[in-house]
C-alpha positions in Angstrom: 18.8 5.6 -3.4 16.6 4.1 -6.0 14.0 2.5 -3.2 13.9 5.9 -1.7 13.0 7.7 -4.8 10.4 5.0 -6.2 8.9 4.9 -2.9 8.3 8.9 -2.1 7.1 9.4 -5.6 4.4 6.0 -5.1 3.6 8.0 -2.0 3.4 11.6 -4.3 0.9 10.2 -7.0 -1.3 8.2 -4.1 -1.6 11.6 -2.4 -2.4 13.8 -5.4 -4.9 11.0 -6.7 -6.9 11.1 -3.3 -7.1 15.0 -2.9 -8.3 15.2 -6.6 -11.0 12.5 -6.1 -11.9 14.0 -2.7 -12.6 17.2 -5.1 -14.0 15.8 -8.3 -16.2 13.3 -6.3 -17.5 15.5 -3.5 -16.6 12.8 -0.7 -17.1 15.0 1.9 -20.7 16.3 0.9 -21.6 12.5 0.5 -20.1 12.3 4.2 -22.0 14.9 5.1 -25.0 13.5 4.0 -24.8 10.1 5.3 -23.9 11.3 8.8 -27.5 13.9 8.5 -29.0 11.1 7.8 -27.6 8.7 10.4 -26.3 10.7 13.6 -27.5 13.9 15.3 -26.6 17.7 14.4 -24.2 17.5 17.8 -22.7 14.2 16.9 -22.3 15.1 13.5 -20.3 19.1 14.5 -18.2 16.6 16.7 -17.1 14.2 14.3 -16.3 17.3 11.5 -14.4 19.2 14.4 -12.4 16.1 15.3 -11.5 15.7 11.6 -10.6 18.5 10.6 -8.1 18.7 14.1 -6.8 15.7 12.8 -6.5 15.9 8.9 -2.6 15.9 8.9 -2.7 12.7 10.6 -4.5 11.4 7.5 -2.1 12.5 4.9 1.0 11.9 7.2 -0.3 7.8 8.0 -0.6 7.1 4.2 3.7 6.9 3.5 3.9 5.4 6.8 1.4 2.5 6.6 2.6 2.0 2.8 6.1 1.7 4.1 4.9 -1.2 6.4 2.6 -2.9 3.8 6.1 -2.7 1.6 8.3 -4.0 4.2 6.0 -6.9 5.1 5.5 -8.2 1.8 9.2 -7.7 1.0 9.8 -9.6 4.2 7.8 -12.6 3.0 9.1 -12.7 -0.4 12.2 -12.9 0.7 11.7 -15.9 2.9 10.5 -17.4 -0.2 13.3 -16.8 -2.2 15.0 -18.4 0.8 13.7 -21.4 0.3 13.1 -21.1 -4.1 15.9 -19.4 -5.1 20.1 -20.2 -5.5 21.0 -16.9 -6.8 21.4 -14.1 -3.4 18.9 -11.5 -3.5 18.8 -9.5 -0.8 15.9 -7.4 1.2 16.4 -4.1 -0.6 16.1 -5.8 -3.9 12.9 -7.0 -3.0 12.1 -3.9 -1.5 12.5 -2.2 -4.6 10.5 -5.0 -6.8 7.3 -4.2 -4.3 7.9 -0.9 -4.9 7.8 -0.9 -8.3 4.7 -3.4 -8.4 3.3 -1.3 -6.1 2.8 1.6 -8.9 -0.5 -0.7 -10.7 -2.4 0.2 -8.0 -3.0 3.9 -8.9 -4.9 2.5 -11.7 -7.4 1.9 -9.0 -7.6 5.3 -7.7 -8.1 6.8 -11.3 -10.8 4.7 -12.5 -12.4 5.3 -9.3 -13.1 8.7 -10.7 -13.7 8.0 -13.9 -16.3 5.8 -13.4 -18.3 7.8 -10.8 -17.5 11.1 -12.8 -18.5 10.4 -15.9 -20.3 6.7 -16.1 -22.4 6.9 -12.4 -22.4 10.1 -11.9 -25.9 9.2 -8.9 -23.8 8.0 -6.1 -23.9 7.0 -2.5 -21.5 6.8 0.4 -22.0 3.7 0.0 -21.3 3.0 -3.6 -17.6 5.1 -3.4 -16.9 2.7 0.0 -17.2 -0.4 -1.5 -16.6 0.4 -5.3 -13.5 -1.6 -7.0 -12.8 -1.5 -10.4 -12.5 -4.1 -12.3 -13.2 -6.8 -8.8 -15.8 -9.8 -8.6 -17.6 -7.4 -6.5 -18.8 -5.3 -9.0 -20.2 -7.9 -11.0 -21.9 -9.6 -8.2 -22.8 -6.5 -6.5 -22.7 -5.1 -2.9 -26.3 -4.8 -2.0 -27.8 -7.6 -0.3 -24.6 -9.2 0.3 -23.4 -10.5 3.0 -20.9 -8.1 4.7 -18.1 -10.8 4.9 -18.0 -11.7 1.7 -17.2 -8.3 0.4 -13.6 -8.1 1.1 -13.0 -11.4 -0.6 -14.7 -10.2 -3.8 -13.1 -7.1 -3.5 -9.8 -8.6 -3.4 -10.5 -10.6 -6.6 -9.7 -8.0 -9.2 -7.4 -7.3 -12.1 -5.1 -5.1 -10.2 -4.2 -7.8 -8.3 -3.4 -9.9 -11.1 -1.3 -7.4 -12.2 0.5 -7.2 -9.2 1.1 -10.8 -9.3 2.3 -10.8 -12.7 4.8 -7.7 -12.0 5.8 -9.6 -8.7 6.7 -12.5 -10.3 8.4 -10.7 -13.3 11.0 -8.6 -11.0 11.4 -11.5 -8.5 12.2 -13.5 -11.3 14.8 -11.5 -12.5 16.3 -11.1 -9.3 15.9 -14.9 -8.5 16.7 -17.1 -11.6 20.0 -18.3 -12.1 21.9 -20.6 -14.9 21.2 -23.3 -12.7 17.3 -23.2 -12.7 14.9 -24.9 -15.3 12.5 -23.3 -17.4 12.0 -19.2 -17.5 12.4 -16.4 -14.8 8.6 -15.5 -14.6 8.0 -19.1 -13.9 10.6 -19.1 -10.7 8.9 -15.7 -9.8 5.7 -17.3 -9.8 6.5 -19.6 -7.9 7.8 -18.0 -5.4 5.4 -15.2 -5.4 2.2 -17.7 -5.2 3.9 -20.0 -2.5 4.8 -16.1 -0.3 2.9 -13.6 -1.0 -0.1 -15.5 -2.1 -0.3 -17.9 1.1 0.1 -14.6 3.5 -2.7 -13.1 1.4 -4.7 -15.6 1.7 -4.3 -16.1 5.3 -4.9 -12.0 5.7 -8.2 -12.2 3.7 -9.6 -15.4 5.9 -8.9 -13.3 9.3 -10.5 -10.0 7.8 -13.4 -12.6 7.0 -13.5 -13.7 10.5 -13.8 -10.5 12.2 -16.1 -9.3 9.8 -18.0 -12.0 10.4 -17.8 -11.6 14.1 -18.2 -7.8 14.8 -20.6 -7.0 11.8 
């Protein structure tokens, strides 16, 4: 029941986060502005008429895709506790770990509109698209970059440390027995860096590729 609760109220703050930055941070004049700039009056009716005939399809995708993103990363971790852990821990508890790690990421939605609110308040399209707080990409900069390398440098932030350390926390709780050396966080580490951290790895070297590919 737990699961269930954390989850919809993950989904709940994601959803009130993105219709108050839509608002604050004019997203859709930006849009509009980009596609003037870029498409033709009749391409650009088209693509506004299509949207807005599919705009519940946009909220309704968000607790489904981050009920898959959940299940797949409990799914690993739990082949690594398979293979890292003596004490049982099962799916749900895992589940329920990502869940709760899950919750750092808002962060990321809030000082989106913080910074472009008050700090750069002269904005492109371009800069809310590729903007991450807190990432190697900010420091280095999209602009002139290579387009396969932003994902990567994107993906090197502080949420994601966060995340880890969270991970690692919960799984280690769930994970460490009498039996084990050292501390939980340690175990959960380890089982979150030999998981979660190969798959990611793997996921950010494919987005790479077809960046590379089809950009």
């Amino acid at each position: 029941m737990k699961n269930i609760i954390y989850f919809f109220i993950l989904v709940l703050f994601l959803l009130i986060i993105g219709f108050v930055g839509s608002i604050i941070l004019d997203n859709e004049a930006k849009l509009i502005q980009y596609l003037n700039e870029n498409y033709t009056t009749s391409q650009v009716n088209m693509y506004f008429e299509t949207k807005q005939k599919w705009q519940w399809f946009s909220y309704s995708i968000i607790p489904i895709f981050l009920l898959i993103k959940i299940s797949i990363i409990a799914s690993i971790l739990y082949i690594g506790t398979f293979f890292y852990s003596k004490a049982k821990v099962t799916f749900k508890q895992l589940f329920n770990a990502v869940v709760k790690a899950e919750f750092v990421f808002l962060g990321v939605g809030v000082l989106k509109i913080v910074w472009f609110y008050f700090f750069q308040t002269n904005y492109t399209l371009e800069d809310l698209q590729y903007f991450y707080p807190l990432s190697a990409l900010n420091i280095v900069g999209y602009k002139g970059l290579e387009t396969w390398f932003i994902y990567p440098l994107q993906m090197l932030n502080l949420f994601e440390l966060a995340y880890w350390l969270l991970l690692s926390y919960f799984i280690g709780k769930l994970a460490f027995t009498e039996k084990d050396k050292g501390k939980p966080m340690d175990l959960g580490f380890k089982i979150v860096a030999s998981s979660y951290g190969s798959a990611l790895l793997l996921w950010v070297v494919v987005v790479m590729f077809f960046t590379l590919n089809y950009s």
